[in-house]
C-alpha positions as CSV (number, residue, x, y, z in Angstrom):
1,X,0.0,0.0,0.0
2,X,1.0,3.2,-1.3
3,X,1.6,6.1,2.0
4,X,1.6,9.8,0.6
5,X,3.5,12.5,3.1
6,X,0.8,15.1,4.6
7,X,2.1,18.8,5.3
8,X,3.9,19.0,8.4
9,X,2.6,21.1,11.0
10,X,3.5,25.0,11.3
11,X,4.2,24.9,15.2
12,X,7.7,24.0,15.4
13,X,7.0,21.7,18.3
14,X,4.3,20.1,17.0
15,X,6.7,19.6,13.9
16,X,9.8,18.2,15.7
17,X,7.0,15.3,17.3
18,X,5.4,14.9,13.3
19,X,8.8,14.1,12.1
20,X,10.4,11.8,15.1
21,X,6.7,10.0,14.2
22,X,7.5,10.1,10.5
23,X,10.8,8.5,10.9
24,X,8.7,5.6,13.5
25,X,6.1,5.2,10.7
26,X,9.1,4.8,8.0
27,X,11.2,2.3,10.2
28,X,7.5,0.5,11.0
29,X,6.4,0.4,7.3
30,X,9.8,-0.3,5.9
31,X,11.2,-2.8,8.4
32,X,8.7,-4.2,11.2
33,X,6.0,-4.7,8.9
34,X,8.0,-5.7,5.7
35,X,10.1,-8.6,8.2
36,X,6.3,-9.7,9.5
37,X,5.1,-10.0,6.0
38,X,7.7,-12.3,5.1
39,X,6.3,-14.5,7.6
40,X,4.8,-18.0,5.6
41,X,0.8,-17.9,5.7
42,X,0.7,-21.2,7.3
43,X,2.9,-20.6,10.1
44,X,0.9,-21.6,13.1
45,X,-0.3,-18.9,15.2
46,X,1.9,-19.4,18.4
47,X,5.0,-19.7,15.8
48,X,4.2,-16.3,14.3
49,X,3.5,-14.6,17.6
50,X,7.5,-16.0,18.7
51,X,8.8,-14.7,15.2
52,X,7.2,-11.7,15.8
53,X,8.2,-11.0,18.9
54,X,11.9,-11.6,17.5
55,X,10.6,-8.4,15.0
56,X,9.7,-6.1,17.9
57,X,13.1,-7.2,19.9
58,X,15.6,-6.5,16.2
59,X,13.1,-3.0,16.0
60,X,13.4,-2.2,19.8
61,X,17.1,-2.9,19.2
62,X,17.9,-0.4,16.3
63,X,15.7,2.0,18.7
64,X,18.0,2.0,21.3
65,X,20.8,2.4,18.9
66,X,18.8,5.2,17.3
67,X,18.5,6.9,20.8
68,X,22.4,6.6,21.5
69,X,21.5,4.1,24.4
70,X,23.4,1.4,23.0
71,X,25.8,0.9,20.1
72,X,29.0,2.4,20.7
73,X,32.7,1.3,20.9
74,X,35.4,2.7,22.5
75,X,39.0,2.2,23.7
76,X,41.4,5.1,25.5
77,X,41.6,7.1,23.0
78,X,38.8,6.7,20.4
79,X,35.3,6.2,20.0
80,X,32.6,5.0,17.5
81,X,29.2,6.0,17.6
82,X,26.5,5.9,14.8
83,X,24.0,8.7,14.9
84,X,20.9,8.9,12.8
85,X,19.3,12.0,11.3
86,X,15.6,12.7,10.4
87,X,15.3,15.4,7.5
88,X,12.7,17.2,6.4
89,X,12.9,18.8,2.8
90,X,10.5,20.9,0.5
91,X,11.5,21.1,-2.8
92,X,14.4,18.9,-2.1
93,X,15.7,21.5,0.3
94,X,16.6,20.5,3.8
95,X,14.5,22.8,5.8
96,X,14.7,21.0,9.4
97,X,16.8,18.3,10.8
98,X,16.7,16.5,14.0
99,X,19.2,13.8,15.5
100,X,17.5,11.3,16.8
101,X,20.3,11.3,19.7
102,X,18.6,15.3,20.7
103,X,15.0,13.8,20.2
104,X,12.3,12.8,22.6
105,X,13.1,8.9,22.2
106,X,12.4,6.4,19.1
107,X,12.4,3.7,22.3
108,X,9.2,6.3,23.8
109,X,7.5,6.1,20.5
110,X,7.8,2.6,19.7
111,X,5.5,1.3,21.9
112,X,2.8,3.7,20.7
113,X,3.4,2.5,17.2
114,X,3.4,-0.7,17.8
115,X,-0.5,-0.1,18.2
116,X,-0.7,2.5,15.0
117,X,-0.2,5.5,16.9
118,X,2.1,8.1,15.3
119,X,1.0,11.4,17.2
120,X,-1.8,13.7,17.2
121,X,-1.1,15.2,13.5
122,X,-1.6,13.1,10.8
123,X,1.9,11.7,8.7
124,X,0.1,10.1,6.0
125,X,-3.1,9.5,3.5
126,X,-3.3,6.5,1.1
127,X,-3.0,6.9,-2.0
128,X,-5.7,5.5,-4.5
């Protein structure tokens, strides 16, 4: 099913929520939900749940990394971090970016979207 972007909000607040949801709904659509419909149709139900389950924990997992929680390597004298930003454009010009490391938490939103719930403004409409 085809997604198609709604305008973001004109409070920047509001916006910096819309896209941290955005970039939940994109990680959702393009991961979580592409990995659980890969699951075989005759998978018996207590099967899928465990695979599923195994979905959430690999999602919940990049979330923490996402959020700086986990994922880094170090020694004495260097360090190696991987930081992830969200970037919204119009026209193909950047006009806001936020690093997920100075968000409000892809762990806080993923339990929300786990149930469809990506904020108060709405991300998306499907396309016909």
């Amino acid at each position: 099913m085809a997604y198609k972007l709604t305008n973001p909000p004109n409070d920047l607040r509001a916006r910096d929520l819309w896209l941290q949801h955005a970039a939940g709904f994109i990680i959702f659509q393009d991961m979580r939900k592409y990995a659980i419909d890969r699951i075989p149709a005759n998978t018996d139900d207590n099967t899928k749940e465990l695979i599923t389950n195994g979905i959430d924990d690999a999602v919940y997992g990049l979330m923490m990394i996402l959020d700086g929680v986990t994922g880094g390597l170090q020694n004495d004298q260097y360090a190696v971090s991987m930081e992830s930003i969200i970037k919204l454009k119009r026209n193909g010009e950047t006009i806001q970016e936020i690093n997920t490391f100075d968000g409000d938490g892809m762990c806080m939103g993923f339990h929300g979207w786990k149930e469809n719930d990506f904020g108060d403004n709405e991300l998306t409409e499907k396309e016909p």
